[in-house]
N, C-alpha and C positions, 0 to 999 in steps of 0.2 A: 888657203886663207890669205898669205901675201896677194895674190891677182887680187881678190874681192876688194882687199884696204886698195888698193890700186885704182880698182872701176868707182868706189866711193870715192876715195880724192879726188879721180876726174870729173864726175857729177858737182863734188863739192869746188872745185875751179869754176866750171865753166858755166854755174849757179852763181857763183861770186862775180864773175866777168860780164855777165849778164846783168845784174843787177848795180854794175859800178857804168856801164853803157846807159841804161836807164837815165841814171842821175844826171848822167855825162848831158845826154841829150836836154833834161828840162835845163840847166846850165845855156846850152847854146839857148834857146829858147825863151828864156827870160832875156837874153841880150838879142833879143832878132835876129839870133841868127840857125834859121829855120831850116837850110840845104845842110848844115852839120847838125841840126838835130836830128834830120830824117835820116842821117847819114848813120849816127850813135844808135839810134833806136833802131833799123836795122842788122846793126853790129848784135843790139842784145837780143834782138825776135833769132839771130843766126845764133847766140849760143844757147838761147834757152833750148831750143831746136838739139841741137849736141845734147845738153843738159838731158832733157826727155828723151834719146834715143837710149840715154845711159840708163837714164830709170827703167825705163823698158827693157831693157837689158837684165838688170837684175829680178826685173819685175818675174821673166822668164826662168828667171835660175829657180828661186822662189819656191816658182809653181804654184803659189796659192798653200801652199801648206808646211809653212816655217822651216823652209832646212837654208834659212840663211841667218844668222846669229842677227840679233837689232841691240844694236851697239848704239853710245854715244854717236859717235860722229857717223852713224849713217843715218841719227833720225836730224843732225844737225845739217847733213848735207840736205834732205829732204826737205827743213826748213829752210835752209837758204833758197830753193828750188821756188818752192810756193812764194817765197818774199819778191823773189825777181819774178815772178809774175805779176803776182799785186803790182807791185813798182810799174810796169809794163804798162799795165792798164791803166794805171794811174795817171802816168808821163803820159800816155797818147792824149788823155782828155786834157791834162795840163797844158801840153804842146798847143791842141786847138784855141784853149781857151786864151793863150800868150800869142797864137796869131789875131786873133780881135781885138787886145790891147794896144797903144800906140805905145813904140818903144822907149822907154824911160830910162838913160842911163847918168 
């Protein structure tokens, strides 16, 4: 059971790191500054990436037929997962839409 709190933490990181890159980037973006947002959003498309190979991972252990306990923080890491996507999505359209504004500082 130690490993498993182990693979959730690391979901639950690189979930969280993911979605602080997101924010990071609409940040550059609201200031024009566009080469470090695509720079940020990158950083978070590379952990959500980690993030999913972990889900997947446990996805495996699984097997589809509950021999893995669903605890608090594995449905919270899950939910950080899905938020740093949202955010993802969100940021990319943000970003476009702060490149067709003239920069306002």
């Amino acid at each position: 059971m130690e490993n498993l709190e182990t693979i959730i933490m690391e979901l639950l990181v690189n979930a969280g790191a993911a979605r602080s890159e997101a924010l990071t980037a609409l940040r550059f973006a609201r200031n024009g500054e566009f080469a470090q947002a695509e720079k940020a959003m990158a950083e978070s498309q590379e952990y959500v990436k980690q993030a999913h190979r972990i889900q997947t991972q446990l996805i495996g252990m699984d097997e589809g037929s509950g021999k893995l306990p669903v605890n608090l923080i594995t449905v919270h890491s899950q939910d950080h997962l899905m938020n740093a996507m949202v955010i993802q999505d969100l940021a990319t359209d943000m970003i476009e839409l702060y490149r067709r504004l003239p920069v306002v500082k």
